[in-house]
C-alpha positions as CSV (number, residue, x, y, z in Angstrom):
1,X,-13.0,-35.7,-58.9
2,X,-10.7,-34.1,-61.7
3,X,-12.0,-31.0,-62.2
4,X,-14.2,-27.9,-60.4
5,X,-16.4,-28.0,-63.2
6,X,-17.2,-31.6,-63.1
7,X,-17.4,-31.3,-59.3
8,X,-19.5,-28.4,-58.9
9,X,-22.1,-30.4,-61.2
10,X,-21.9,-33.5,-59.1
11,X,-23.0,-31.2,-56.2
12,X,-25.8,-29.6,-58.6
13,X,-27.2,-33.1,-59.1
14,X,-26.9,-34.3,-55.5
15,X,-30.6,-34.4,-54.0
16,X,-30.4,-34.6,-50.9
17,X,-30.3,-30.9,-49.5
18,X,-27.5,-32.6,-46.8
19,X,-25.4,-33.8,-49.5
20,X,-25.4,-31.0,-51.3
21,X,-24.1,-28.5,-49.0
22,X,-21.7,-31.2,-47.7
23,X,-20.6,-31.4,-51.2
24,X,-20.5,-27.4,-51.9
25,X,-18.1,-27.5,-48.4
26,X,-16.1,-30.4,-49.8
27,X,-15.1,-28.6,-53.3
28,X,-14.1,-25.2,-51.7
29,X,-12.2,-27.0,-49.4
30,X,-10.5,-29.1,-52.2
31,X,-10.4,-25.7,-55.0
32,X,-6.7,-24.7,-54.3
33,X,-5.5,-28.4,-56.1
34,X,-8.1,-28.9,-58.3
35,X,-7.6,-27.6,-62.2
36,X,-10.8,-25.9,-63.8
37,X,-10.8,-26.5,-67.5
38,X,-13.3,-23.9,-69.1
39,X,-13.5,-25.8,-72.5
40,X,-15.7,-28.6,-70.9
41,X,-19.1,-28.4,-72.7
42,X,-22.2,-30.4,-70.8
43,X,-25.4,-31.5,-71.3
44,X,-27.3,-27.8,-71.2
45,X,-31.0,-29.7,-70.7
46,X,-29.4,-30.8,-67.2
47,X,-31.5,-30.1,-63.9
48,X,-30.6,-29.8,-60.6
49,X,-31.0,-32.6,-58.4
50,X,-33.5,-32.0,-55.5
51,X,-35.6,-33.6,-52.8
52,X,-39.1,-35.0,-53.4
53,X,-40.3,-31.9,-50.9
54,X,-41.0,-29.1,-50.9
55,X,-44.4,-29.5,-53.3
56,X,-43.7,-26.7,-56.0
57,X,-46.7,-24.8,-56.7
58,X,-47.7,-21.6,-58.4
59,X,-46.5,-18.6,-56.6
60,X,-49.8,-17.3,-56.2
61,X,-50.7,-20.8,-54.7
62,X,-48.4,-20.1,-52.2
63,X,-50.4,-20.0,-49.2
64,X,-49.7,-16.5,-47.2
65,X,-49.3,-16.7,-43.1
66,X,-48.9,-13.9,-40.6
67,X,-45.2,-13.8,-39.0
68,X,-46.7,-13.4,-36.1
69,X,-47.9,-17.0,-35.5
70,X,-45.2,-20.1,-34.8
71,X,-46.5,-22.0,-38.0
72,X,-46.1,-18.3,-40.0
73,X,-43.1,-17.6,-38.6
74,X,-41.6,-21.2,-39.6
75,X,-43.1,-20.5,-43.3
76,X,-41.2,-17.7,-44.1
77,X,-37.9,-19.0,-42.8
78,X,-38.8,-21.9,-45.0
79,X,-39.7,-19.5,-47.9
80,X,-36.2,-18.0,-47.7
81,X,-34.5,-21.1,-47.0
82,X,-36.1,-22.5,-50.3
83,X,-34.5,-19.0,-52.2
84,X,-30.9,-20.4,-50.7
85,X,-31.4,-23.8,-51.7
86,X,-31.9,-22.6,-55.5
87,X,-29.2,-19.9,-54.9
88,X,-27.1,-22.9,-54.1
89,X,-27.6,-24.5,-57.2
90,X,-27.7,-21.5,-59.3
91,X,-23.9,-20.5,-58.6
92,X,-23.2,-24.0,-59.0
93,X,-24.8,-24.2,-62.3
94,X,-22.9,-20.7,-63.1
95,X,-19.6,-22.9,-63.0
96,X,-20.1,-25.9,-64.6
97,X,-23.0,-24.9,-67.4
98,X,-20.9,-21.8,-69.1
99,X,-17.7,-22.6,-70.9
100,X,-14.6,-20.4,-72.1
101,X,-14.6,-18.3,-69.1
102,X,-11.7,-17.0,-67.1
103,X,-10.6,-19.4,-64.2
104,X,-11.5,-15.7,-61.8
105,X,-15.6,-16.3,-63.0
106,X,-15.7,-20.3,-61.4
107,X,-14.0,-19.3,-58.5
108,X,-16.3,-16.8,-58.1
109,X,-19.3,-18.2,-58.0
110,X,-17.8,-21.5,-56.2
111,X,-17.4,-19.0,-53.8
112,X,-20.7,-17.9,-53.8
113,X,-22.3,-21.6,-53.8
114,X,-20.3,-22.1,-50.6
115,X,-22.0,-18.9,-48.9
116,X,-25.2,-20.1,-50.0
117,X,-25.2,-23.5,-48.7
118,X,-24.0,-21.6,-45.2
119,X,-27.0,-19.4,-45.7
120,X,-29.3,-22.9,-46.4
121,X,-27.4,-24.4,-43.5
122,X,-28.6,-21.6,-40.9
123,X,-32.2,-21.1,-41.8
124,X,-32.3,-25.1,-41.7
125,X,-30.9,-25.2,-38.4
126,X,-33.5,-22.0,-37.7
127,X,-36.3,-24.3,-38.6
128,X,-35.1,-27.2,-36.7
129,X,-35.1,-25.1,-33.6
130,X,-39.0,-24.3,-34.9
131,X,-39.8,-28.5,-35.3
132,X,-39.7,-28.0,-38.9
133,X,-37.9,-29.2,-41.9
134,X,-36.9,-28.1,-45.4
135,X,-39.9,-29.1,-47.0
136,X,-42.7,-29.0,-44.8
137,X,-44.2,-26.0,-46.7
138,X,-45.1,-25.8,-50.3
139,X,-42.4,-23.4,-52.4
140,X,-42.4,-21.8,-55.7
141,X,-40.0,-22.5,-58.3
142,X,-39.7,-18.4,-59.9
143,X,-36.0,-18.6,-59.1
144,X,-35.3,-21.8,-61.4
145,X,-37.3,-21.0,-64.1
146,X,-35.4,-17.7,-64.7
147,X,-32.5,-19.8,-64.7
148,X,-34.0,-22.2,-67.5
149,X,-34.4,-19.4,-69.4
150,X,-31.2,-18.5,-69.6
151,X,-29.3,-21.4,-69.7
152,X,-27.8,-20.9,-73.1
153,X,-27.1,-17.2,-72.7
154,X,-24.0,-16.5,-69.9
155,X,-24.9,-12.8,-70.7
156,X,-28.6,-12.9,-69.7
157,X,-27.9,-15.3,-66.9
158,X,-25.6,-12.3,-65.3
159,X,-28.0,-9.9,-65.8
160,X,-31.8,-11.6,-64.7
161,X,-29.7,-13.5,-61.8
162,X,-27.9,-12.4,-59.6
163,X,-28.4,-8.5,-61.1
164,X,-32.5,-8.9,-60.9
165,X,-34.0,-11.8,-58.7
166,X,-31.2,-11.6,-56.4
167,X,-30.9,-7.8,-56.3
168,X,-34.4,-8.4,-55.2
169,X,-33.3,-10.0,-52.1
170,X,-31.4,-7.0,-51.0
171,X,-34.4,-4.5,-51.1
172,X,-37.1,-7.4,-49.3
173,X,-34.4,-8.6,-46.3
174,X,-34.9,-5.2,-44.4
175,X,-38.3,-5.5,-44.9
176,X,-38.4,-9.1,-43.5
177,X,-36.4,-8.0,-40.9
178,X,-38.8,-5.1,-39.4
179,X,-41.6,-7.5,-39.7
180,X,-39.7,-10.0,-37.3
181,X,-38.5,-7.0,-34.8
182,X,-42.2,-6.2,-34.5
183,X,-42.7,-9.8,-33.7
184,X,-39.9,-9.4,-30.8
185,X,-39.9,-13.4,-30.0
186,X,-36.5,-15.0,-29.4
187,X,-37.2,-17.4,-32.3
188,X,-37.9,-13.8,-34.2
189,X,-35.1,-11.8,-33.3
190,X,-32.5,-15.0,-34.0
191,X,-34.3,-14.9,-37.5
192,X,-33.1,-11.4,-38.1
193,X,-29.3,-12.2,-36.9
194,X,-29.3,-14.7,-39.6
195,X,-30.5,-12.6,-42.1
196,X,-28.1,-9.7,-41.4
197,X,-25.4,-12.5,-42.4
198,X,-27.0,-13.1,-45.7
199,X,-28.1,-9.8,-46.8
200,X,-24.3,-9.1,-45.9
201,X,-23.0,-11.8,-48.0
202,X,-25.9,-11.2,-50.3
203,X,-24.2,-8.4,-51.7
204,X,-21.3,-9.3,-52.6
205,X,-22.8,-11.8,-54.4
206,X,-24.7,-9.4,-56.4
207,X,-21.1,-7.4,-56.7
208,X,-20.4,-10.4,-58.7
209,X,-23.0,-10.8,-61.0
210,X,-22.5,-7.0,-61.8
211,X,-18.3,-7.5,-62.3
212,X,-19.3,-10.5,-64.8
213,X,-22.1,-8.8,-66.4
214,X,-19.9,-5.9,-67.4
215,X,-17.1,-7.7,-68.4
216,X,-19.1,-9.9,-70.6
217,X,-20.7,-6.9,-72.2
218,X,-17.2,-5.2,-72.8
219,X,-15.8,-8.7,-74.1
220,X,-18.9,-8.7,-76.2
221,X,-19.3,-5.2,-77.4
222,X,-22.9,-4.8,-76.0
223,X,-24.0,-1.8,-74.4
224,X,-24.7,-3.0,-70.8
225,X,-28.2,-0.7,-70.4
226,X,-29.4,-1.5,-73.8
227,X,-28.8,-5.7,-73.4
228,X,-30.3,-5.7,-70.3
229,X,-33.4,-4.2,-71.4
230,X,-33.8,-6.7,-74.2
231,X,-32.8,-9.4,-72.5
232,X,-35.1,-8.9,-69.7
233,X,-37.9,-8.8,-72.4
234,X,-36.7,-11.9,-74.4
235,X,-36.3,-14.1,-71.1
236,X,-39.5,-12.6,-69.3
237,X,-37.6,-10.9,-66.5
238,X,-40.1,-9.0,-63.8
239,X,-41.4,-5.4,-63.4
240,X,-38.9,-3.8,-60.8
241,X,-41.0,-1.9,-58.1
242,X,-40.0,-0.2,-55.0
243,X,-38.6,0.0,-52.1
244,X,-35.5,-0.5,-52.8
245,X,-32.6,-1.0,-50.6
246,X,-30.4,1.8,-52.5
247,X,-27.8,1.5,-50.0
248,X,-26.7,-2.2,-50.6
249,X,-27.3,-1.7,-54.4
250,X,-24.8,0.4,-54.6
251,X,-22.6,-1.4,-52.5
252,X,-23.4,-4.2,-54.3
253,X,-21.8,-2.5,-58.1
254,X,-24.8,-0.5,-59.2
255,X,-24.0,2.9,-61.1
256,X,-25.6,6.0,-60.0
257,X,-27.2,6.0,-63.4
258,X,-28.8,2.6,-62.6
259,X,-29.8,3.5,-59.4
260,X,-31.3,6.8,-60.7
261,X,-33.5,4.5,-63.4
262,X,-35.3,2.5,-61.0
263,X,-38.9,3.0,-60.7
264,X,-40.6,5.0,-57.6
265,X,-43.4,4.7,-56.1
266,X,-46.8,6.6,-57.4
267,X,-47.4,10.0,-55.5
């Protein structure tokens, strides 16, 4: 390995969900002596490499379980280990797919890939501890697809990412979280001291899709409220509805304004 680019998309392709975090752990271990050389240009059609399971299906084929059962209990854990997996290669494929950006942006998100394999890492060992594996329950591939997308566009990528879908994760952990309480199991409440890590690390990551966002827009001369309404148009990006977590949003880079412009719910 010569590069961070070229090793963050050897980890990308790696299938094996094993490898991959292995590989994530390997390159941030290795980042201090390894150049990053933002005028590398690769194949944009390229897919993450991933297991033959989970079966991806339709999100609304997705069957739904109560938490309050062992085998609903283990599908949900699995739901959100699924989101890290793809959040593992997202900020992986926010290194190596987007060129002639300052060495600060790989790092980054480098940064964040390592944090996400962590996050993969625990709910795996969670669903271990439950006799289950990473794909024993069909997934959804919403995540990806939004990445697709935007694939060509670093711009939109920063703002339907890690500013949208993963913003989303801030406002639905809580959520999760009182669900599992009210469950009150030992298997339930270790669920919840995972998810306090991520939806701590969680914002910081969504700190960073906010610091890029802006500073493409400024490099760019877009207004930042005006592209982010077309884009999320163009590239299909979904309805925002409450709750929200206003708290972490904020902590997380959103303005006042922004915050004030989210939707509330009907009286």
């Amino acid at each position: 390995m010569t590069d961070i680019r070229f090793g963050a998309r050897a980890a990308f392709l790696c299938a094996d969900p094993g490898a991959k975090v292995l590989a994530v752990q390997d390159l941030a271990q290795r980042q201090a002596n390894l150049p990053i050389d933002p005028q590398i240009r690769f194949d944009s059609a390229t897919s993450p490499g991933r297991p033959t399971k989970p079966e991806l299906v339709s999100p609304r084929d997705v069957p739904r379980r109560s938490p309050y059962t062992p085998d609903g209990h283990a599908a949900l854990i699995h739901s959100i280990a699924h989101i890290e997996f793809n959040a593992i290669n997202l900020a992986l494929d926010a290194v190596w797919r987007f060129a002639d950006m300052p060495d600060a942006y790989y790092l980054d998100w480098l940064h964040v890939a390592q944090e996400e394999a962590k996050h993969f890492q625990l709910l795996s060992d969670h669903l271990a501890g439950l006799g289950h594996a990473y794909g024993d329950f069909p997934a959804h591939d919403g995540l990806w697809t939004m990445a697709e997308n935007t694939r060509h566009d670093v711009t939109a990528r920063m703002a339907l990412v890690p500013r949208t879908l993963e913003a989303r994760g801030l406002d639905a952990t809580p959520i999760i979280q009182t669900k599992l309480r009210k469950v009150g199991s030992p298997a339930a409440l270790e669920a919840v001291a995972i998810l306090d890590v991520i939806l701590r690390e969680e914002v910081g990551h969504v700190a960073i899709g906010n610091h890029w966002y802006h500073w493409l827009c400024e490099r760019k001369g877009l207004d930042s409220h005006l592209f982010y309404a077309q884009a999320s148009s163009q590239y299909g990006g979904p309805s925002l509805k409450p709750p929200f977590n206003l708290e972490a949003r904020k902590r997380a880079g959103f303005s006042q304004q922004e915050l004030d412009a989210l939707p509330t719910a009907p009286l």
